[in-house]
N, C-alpha and C positions, 0 to 999 in steps of 0.2 A: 426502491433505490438500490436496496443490496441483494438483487437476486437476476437472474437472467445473465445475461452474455457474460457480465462483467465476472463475477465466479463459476459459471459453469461452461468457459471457453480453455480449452485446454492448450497445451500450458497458462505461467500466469496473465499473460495477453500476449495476443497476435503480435507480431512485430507492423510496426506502424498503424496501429489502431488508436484515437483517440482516447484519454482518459473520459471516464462519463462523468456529467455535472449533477452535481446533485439535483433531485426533483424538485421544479418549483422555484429555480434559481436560475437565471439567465447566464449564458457564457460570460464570465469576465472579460473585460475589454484589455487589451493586450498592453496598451499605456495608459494613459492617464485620459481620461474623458474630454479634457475641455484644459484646448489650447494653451502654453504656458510657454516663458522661456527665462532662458539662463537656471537656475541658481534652484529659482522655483519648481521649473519640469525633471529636475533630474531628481527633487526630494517624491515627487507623487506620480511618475513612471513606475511602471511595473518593473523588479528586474529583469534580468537577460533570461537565467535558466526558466525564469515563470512565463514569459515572452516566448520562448524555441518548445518549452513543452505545452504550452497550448496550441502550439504549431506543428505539436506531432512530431519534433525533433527530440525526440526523448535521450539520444545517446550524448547529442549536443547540448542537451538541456542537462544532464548529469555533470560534464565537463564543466559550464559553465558556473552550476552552482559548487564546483568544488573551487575553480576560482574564485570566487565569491565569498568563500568561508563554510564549505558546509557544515560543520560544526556548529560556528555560530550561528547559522540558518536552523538549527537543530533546535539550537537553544533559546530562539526569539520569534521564529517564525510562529505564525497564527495557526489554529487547528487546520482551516483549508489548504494554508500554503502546504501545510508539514502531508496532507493528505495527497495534495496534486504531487509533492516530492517524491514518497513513496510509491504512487501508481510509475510517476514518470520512471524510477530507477525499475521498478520491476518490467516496466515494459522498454527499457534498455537493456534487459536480463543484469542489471546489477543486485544480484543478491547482496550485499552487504550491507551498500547502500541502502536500501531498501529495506532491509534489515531493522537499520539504524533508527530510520526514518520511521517508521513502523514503532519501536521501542522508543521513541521520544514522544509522540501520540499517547503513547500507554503511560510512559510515565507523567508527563505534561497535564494530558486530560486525563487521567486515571476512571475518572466517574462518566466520563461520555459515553454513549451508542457507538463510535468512533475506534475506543478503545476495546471493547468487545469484540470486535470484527476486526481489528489488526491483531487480536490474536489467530484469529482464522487466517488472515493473510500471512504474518507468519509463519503458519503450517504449512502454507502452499509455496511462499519462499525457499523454506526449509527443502521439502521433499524435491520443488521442481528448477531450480535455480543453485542452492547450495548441494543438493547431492547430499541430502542428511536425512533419512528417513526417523532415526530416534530423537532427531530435534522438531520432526516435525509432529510426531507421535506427542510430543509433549504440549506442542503448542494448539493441535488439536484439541487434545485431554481439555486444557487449561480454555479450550473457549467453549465447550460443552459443560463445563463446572461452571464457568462463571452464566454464560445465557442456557441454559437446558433446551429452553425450550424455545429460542431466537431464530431470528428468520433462516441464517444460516446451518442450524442442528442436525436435519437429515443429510447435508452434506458434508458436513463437518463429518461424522460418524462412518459416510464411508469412504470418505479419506483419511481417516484415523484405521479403519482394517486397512485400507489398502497401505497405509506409512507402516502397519505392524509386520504386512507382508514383507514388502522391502528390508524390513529392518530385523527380519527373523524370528519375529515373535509372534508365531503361527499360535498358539496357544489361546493368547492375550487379541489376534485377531477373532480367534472364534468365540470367543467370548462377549467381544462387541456385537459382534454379528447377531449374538443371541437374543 
């Protein structure tokens, strides 16, 4: 689920490339399954940003959930949504957003598989989006301490030299390298 196109596609995704579903899980239906009206369809409707970013409108789909309250989407959203949030802002290249998003999975879920690997995203936020190589150096570090040995590690490690390049810390690169 976490290896292939989705982290080793440079930068953090194509523009206009599809978020991936996790394995084993059918595409979420984009509203509600089974017919409804008034009062009732607008409570089990999907929202709009989750609606436009399963449609690959991901710039749209950012816009829309900040009218929405992104904050509070932050705050109450379910691990998937807060996950499809995060792909969707990274592949609008909203580092912040994404950021965010990203950092409320960590904090939210703290103990998941989930939060493990948004520190590695992250890193790639950081370096390819924000234009921060020693922020991204950190959140590297910080996802090879926490998984060592996780699906992500050999890459994590050499985007950790490569954020040390960037960030001038040739030294501290060759040292991973070692």
């Amino acid at each position: 689920v976490f290896s292939g196109v989705l982290f080793r596609s440079a930068p953090c995704a194509p523009t206009g490339a599809r978020p991936p579903q996790e394995a084993g899980t059918p595409d979420e239906a984009p509203a509600a399954a089974v017919e409804k009206t008034g009062e009732e369809e607008k409570k089990t409707a999907a929202p709009p940003w989750k609606i436009l970013a399963q449609e690959g409108k991901y710039e749209e789909a950012v816009e829309a959930a900040g009218k929405a309250g992104f904050e509070q989407i932050l705050k109450t959203a379910s691990q998937p949504d807060l996950w499809l949030l995060a792909d969707t802002a990274r592949y609008a290249r909203d580092g912040k957003k994404a950021e965010k998003a990203l950092l409320a999975i960590r904090d939210r879920f703290a103990s998941s598989k989930r939060a493990k690997i948004a520190a590695f995203l992250l890193g790639r936020v950081e370096l390819e989006l924000n234009k921060d190589p020693a922020g991204a150096v950190a959140w590297f570090t910080t996802y090879l301490q926490e998984d060592p040995g996780g699906p992500l590690a050999e890459e994590a490690l050499g985007r950790l030299i490569n954020a040390c390049m960037k960030a001038g810390r040739g030294e501290q690169a060759k040292k991973h390298a070692r």
